[in-house]
N, C-alpha and C positions, 0 to 999 in steps of 0.2 A: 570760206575762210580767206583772208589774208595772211599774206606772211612777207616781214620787212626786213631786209638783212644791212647789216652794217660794216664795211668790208674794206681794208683799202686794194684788193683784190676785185676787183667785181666783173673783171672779164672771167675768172674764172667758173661765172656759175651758169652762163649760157650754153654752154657746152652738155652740161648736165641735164638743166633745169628743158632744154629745147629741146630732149629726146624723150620715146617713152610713153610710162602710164602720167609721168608729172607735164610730159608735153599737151597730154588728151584732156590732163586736169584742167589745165590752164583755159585749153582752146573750147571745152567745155562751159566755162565759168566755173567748177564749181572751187578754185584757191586761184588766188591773184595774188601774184609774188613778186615784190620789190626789190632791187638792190642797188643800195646804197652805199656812192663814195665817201669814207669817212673822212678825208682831205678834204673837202668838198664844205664840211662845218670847220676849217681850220681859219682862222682868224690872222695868219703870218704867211709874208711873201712867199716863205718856202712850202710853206701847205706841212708845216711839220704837226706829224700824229705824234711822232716818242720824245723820251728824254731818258737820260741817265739815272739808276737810282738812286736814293737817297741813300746815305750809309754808304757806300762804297758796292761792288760787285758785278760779273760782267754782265754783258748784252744792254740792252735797249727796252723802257716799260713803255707801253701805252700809256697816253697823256689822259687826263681825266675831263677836261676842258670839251673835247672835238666829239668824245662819246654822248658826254650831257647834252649838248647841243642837238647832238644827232637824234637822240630818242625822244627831246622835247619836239624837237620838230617833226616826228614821225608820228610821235602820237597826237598830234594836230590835226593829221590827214585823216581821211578816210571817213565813213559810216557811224555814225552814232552809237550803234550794236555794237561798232566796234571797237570803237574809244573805251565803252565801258564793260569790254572785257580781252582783256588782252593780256598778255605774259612777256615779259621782256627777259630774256635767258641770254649768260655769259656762258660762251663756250669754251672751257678751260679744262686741263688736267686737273685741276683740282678739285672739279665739282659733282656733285653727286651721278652717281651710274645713270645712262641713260639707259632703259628698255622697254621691253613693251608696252609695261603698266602704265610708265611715262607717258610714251607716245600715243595711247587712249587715252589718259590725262589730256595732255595739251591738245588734243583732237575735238575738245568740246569747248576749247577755247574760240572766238570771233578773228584774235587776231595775234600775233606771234610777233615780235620784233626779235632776231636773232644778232648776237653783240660777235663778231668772230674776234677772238683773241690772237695775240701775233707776239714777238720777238720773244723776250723773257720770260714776259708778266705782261698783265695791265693792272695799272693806279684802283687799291683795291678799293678808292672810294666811288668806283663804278657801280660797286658789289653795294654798298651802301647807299647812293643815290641812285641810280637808272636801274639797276638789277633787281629782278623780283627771284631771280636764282639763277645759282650755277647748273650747269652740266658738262658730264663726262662721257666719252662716248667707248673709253675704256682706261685701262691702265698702263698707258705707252704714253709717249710725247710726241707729237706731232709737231709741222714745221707752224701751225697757225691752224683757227678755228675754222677754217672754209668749210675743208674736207668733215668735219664732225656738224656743220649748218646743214651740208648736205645730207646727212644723212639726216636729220631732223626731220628736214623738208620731203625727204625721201618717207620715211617710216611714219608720217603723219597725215599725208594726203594719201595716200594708200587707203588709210581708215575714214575717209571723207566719204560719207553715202554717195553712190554714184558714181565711184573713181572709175573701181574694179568692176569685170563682166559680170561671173556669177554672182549672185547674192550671197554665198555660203563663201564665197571667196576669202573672205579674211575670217569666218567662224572657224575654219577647221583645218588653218595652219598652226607650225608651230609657236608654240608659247599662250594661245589661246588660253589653254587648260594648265598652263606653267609644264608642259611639259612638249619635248621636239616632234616635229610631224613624222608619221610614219613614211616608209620607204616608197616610191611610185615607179611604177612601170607602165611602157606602155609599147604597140609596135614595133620592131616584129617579138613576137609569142615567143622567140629563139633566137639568140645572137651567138655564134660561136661557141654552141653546145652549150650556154649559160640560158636556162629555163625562165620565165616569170614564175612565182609561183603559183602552184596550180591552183589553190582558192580561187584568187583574183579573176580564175577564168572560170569557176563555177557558175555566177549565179548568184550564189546562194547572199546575198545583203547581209542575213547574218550572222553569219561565218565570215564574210568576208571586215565588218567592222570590228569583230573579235579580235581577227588576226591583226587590223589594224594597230589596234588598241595595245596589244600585246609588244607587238614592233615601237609603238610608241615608246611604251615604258621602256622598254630593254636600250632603245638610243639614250633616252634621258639620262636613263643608268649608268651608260658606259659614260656618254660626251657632257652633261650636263647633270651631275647628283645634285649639285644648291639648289635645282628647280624641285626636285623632290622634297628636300626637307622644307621649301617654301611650302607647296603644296599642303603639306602637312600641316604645317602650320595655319595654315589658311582654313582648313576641314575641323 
């Protein structure tokens, strides 16, 4: 996979992108990850990305100009495979929930061009020309899209065959089955009179995926009930 991000931030994603399972990814082959100064397609002395809005109102919108520019020229690069399948996503508060169904969505994509959003707003004829969609990575405001690219980048290469060690490794975390992972223990047997519990040191496989299963629902239930009535909906 590829993935190209569009930023006027772009020190900020080394720090990230250079530790880790997405640093093994990289050094691996198996995602090659870009990032992009969006100054950089700005056409004026000052390298200016925003302007004022229209209508009156505070802060500063992204410019529509420097973004178009950016994604034509991004989707020029690269692989053939990957020109002709790619997703170009704005990262904004106002766009649809990112989770995990998403992020196995966009995981079988070739190539990902991430838009990070900044001051205000950006010129929503971004949404209209370069965007094939918004995303949300929850329901707060953030100071800018970086921090929500990263987690894209984070929560999508994870699901890249190869990332992760085990093979069961992402089958039988949470959200898999729309519902939270059960509880894990491990070393030592006893911490400060606080037990593991005893199943888990049975043996017994299953009894012990029971009990699993069991703890699953009972988290769902208390920290996450929407994945349940999703669930349901889905059976």
């Amino acid at each position: 996979m590829r993935i190209d991000v569009v930023t006027i931030f772009p020190k900020m994603f080394e720090p990230v992108l250079g530790e880790s399972i997405i640093k093994r990814a990289r050094q691996k082959g198996r995602v090659r990850i870009f990032v992009h100064n969006l100054r950089d397609y700005t056409q004026d002395v000052h390298r200016k990305v925003d302007a004022r809005p229209f209508g009156g109102g505070s802060g500063m919108v992204l410019k529509v100009e420097p973004i178009d520019r950016a994604v034509k020229d991004i989707r020029r690069k690269g692989k053939k495979k990957e020109k002709e399948n790619t997703s170009v996503i704005l990262l904004t508060p106002a766009g649809k929930r990112f989770n995990h169904a998403r992020a196995k969505e966009l995981g079988n994509k070739e190539r990902l061009i991430l838009i990070c959003g900044r001051y205000e707003g950006v010129d929503e004829r971004v949404t209209e020309m370069a965007a094939d969609m918004e995303l949300s990575i929850g329901d707060y405001v953030l100071t800018g899209g970086e921090i929500p690219a990263m987690t894209v980048i984070d929560a999508v290469t994870r699901l890249i065959p190869g990332v992760l060690g085990g093979k069961d490794s992402c089958t039988t975390e949470s959200f898999e089955e729309s519902l939270l992972e059960y509880p894990q223990y491990t070393r030592p047997a006893e911490y400060m009179g606080m037990k593991v519990p005893r199943v888990l040191l049975s043996g017994d496989h299953k009894k012990i995926e029971g009990w699993r299963k069991g703890k699953s629902l009972a988290k769902t239930k208390r920290n996450a009930p929407h994945l349940l009535r999703l669930k349901m909906e889905n059976e």
